[in-house]
C-alpha positions as CSV (number, residue, x, y, z in Angstrom):
1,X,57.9,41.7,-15.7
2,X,56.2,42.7,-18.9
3,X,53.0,45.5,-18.0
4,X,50.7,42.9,-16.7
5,X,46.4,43.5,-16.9
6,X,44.0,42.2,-14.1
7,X,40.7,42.3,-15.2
8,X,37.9,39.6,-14.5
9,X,37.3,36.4,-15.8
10,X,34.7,36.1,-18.7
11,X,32.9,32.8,-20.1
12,X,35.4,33.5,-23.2
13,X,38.5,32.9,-20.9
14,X,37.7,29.6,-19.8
15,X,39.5,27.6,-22.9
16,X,42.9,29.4,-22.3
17,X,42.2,29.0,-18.3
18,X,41.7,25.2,-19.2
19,X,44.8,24.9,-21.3
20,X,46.5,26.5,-18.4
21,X,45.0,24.6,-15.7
22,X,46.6,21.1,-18.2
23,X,49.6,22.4,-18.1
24,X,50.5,23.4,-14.5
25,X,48.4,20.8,-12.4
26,X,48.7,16.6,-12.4
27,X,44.6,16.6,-11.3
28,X,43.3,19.7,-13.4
29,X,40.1,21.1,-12.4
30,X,36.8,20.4,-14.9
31,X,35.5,22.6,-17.1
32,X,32.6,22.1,-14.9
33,X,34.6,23.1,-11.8
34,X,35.9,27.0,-13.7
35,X,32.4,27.2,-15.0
36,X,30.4,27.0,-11.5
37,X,33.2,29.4,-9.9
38,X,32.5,31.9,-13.0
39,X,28.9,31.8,-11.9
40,X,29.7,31.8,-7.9
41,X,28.7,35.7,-6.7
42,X,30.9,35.9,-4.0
43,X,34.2,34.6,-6.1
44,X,37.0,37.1,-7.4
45,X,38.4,35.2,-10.3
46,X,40.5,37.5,-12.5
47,X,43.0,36.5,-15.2
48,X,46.5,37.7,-16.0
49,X,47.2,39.0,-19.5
50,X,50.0,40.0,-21.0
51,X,49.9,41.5,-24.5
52,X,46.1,40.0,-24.3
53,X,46.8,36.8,-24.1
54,X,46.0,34.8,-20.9
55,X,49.4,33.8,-18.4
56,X,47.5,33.0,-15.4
57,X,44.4,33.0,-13.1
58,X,43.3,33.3,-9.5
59,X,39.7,32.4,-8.0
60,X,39.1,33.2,-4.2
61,X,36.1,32.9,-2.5
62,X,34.7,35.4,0.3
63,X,33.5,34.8,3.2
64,X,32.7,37.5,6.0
65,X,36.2,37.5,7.5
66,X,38.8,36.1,5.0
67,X,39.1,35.4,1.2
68,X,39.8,31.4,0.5
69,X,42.5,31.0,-1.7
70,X,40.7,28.0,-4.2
71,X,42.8,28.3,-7.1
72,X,46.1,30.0,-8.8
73,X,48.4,29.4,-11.8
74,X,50.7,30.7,-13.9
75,X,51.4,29.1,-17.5
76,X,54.5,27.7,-16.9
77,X,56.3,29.7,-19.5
78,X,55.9,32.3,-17.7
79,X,56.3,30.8,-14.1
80,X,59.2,32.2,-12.0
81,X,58.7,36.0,-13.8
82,X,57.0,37.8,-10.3
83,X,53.4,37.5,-12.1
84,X,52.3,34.7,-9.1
85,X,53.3,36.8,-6.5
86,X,51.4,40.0,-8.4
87,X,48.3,38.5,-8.3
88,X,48.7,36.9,-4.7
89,X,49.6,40.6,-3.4
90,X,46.3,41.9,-5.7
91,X,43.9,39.7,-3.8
92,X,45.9,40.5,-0.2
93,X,45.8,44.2,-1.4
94,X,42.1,43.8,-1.8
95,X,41.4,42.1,1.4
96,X,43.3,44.7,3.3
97,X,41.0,47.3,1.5
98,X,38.0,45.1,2.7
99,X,38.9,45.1,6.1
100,X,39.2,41.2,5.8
101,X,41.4,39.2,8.8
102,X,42.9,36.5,6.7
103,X,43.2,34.4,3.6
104,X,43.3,30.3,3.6
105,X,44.1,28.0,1.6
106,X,44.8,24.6,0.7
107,X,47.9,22.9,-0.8
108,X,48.7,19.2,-2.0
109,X,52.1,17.9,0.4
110,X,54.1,16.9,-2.6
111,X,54.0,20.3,-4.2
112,X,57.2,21.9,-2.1
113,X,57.2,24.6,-5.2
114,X,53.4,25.8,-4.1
115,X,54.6,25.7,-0.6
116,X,57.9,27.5,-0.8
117,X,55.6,30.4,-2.9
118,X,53.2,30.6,-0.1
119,X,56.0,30.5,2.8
120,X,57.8,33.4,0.9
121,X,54.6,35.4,0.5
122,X,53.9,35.4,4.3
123,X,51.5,32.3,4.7
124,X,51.5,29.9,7.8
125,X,50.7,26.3,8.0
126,X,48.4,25.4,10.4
127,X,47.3,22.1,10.4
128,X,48.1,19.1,8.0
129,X,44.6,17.9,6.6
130,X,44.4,14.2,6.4
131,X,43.2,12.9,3.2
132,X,42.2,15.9,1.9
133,X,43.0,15.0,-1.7
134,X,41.2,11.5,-1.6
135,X,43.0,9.0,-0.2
136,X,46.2,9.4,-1.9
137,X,47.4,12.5,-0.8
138,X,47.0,14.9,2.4
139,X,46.9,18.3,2.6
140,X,48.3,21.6,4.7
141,X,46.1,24.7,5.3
142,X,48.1,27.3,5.3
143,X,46.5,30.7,6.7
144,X,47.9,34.4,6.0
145,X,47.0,36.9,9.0
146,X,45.8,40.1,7.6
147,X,44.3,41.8,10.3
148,X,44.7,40.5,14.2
149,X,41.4,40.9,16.6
């Protein structure tokens, strides 16, 4: 893994986030969508550079307890590299540090590779959410136990 930056997400990173966002997912968020999540105050959306160009993104949003997991990719160039799992263990890393008890998310049934990622990095499925994506596809929530009351 090439020396990786974290930094936050600016207004000026939304085109390469978009291109990204084309690439890795069959229903791609809106420019709308990244744009509302840029302006959301309690959202940590950071992107991944390497030699300053853009490779990936994650948004999380927080709530008193636990950090929800709304969005993560990796260009697929650089997919399978350890730079998904470096920004999943940054945003556990910061939950820890914020005394948080867990972080949820959502994932589409069909995508195994999502799932397998999230298995691997400790995450538990915990209910299967009917419909969730519309009516053609459910969901799972899957739910990563930071700190137990």
């Amino acid at each position: 893994m090439k020396n990786p930056l974290l930094r936050k997400a600016k207004l000026k990173d939304i085109t390469e986030i978009l291109k990204i966002e084309k690439k890795v997912f069959k229903e791609p968020w809106s420019l709308y969508s990244f744009l509302m999540e840029l302006k959301t105050p309690f959202n940590y959306f950071v992107v991944l550079e390497i030699n300053r160009k853009i490779i990936g993104y994650l948004i999380a949003r927080e709530h008193e307890e636990s950090y929800h997991l709304m969005n993560i990719a990796i260009d697929k160039e650089y997919q399978g590299m350890g730079y998904g799992k470096f920004l999943l263990n940054d945003l556990i890393q910061k939950a820890k540090g914020e005394g948080k008890k867990f972080i949820f998310l959502e994932v589409r049934v069909s995508n195994l590779k999502a799932i397998k990622f999230y298995e691997k990095m400790g995450f538990k499925r915990k209910r299967i959410l009917k419909g969730y994506y519309g009516f053609k596809e459910d969901g799972y929530e899957y739910v990563l136990h930071i700190f137990e009351d």
